[in-house]
C-alpha positions in Angstrom: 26.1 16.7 -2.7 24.5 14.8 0.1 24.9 11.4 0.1 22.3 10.5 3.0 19.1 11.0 1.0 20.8 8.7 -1.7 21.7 5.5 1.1 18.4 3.6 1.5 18.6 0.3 3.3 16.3 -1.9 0.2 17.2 -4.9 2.0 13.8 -5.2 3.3 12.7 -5.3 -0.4 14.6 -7.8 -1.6 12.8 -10.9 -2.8 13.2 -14.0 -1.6 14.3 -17.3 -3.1 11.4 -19.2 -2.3 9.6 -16.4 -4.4 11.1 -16.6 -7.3 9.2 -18.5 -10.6 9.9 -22.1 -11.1 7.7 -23.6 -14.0 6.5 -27.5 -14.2 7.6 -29.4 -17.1 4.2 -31.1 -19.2 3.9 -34.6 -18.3 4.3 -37.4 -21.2 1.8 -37.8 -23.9 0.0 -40.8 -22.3 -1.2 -39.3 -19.3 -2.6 -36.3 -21.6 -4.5 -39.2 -23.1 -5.6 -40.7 -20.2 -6.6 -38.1 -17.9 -8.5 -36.0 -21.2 -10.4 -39.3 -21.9 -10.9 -40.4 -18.0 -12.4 -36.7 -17.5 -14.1 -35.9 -20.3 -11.9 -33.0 -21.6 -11.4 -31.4 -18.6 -7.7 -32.3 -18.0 -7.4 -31.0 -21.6 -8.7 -27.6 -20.9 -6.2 -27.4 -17.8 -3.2 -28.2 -19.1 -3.6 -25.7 -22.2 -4.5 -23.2 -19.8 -1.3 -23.7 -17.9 0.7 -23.8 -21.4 -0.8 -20.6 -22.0 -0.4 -19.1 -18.9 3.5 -20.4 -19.2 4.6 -18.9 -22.8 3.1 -15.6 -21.5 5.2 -16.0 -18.7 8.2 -16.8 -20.9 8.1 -15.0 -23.8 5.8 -11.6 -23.3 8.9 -9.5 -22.4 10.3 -10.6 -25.6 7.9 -10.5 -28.0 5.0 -8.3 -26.6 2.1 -10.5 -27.3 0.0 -11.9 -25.0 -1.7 -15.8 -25.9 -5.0 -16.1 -25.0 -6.2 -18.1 -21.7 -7.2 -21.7 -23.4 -10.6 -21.4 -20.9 -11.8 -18.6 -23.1 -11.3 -20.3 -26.3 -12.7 -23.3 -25.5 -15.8 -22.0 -23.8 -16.4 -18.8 -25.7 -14.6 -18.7 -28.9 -14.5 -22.3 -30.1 -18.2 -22.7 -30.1 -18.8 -19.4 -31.4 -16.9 -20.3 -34.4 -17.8 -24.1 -34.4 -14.7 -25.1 -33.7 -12.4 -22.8 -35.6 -11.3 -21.2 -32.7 -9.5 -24.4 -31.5 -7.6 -24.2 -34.7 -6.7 -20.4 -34.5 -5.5 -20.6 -30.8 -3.5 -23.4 -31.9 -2.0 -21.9 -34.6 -0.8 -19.2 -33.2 0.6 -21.1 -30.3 2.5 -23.1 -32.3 4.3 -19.7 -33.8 4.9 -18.4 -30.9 6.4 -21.6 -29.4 8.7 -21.7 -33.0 9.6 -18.2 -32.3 10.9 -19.0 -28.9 12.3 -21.9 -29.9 14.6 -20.0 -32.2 15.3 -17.6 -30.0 16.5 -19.5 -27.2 18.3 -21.4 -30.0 17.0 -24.7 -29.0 18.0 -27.2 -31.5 14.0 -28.8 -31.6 12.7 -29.0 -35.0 9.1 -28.1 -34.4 6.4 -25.3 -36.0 3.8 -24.3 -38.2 4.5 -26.6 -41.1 4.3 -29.2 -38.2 0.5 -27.7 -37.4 -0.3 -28.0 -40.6 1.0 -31.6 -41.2 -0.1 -33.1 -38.3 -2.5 -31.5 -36.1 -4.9 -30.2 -39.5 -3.7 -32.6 -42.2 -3.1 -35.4 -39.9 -6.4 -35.9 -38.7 -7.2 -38.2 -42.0 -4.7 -40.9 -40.0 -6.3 -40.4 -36.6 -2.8 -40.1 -34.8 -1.4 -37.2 -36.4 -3.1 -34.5 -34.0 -1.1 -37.2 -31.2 1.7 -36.7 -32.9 1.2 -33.0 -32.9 0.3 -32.8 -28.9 3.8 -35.0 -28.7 6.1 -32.4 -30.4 4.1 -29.4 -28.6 4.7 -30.6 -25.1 8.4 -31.9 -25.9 8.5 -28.3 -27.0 7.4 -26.7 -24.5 9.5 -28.8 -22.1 12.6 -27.6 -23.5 11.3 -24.2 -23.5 10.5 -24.7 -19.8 13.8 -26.3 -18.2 15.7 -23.5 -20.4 13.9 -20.6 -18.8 14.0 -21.9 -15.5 18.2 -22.7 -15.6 18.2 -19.1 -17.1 16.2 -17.9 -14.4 18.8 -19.8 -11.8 21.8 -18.3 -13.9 19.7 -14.3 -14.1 18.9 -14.8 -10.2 22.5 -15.5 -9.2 24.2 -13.0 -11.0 21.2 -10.8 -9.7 22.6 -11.6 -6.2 26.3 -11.4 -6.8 26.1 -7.4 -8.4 24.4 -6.5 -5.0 27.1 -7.6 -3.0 
């Protein structure tokens, strides 16, 4: 057999460090506040679109579903639906973010039952949906800072099977 069609140089294909996917961490709970209020909304809409945009990122090859881009349900959907869409999207965030959770066997207590207590139920007390926003973003910090030491650990041993 000859070996010379099999001896490609891929070298020039290999990707570089600077390339690879590093996700952000959500910022604390009071600058959520803040911004939201200071621009009308707009700040939330962002960072839920990054959220969505970063379980996709994290947990598509896993599970196979795709969460839909926040922009869509908040322009489209949500008043559609008068607001049911918000509840929906959120919903099913919130399973998917348990799933991973579990997964990644991350020792964070949070999930549907705490959609239902505090971001639906919670509303009656004003700061329950807070409280809710709180536990999603702490959440999907730890989610975040595990993929991206994965990631680190993947990449490496990536690199050392190649030499």
């Amino acid at each position: 057999m000859d070996k010379t069609c099999y001896e490609t140089d891929f070298t020039a294909y290999e990707p570089r460090p600077s390339a690879f996917i590093q996700l952000h961490t959500e910022g604390n709970i009071l600058k959520f506040i803040f911004l939201s209020f200071i621009t009308f909304g707009i700040y939330y809409i962002i960072v839920f679109s990054n959220i969505s945009k970063k379980i996709n990122i994290i947990a598509q090859r896993y599970d196979d579903k795709k969460t839909a881009d926040f922009r869509l349900i908040a322009f489209i959907a949500a008043p559609a639906t008068f607001g049911i869409g918000f509840f929906v999207w959120h919903y099913k965030l919130t399973a998917r973010i348990e799933q991973e959770l579990k997964r990644r066997n991350i020792g964070y207590c949070f999930g549907r039952k705490d959609f239902w207590i505090w971001n639906v139920l919670g509303i009656m007390i004003i700061i329950g949906p807070l409280l809710y926003l709180y536990k999603l973003f702490t959440a999907m910090n730890f989610i975040t800072e595990d993929f991206n030491e994965n990631y680190k650990i993947y990449y490496s041993y990536v690199q050392n099977c190649k030499k």
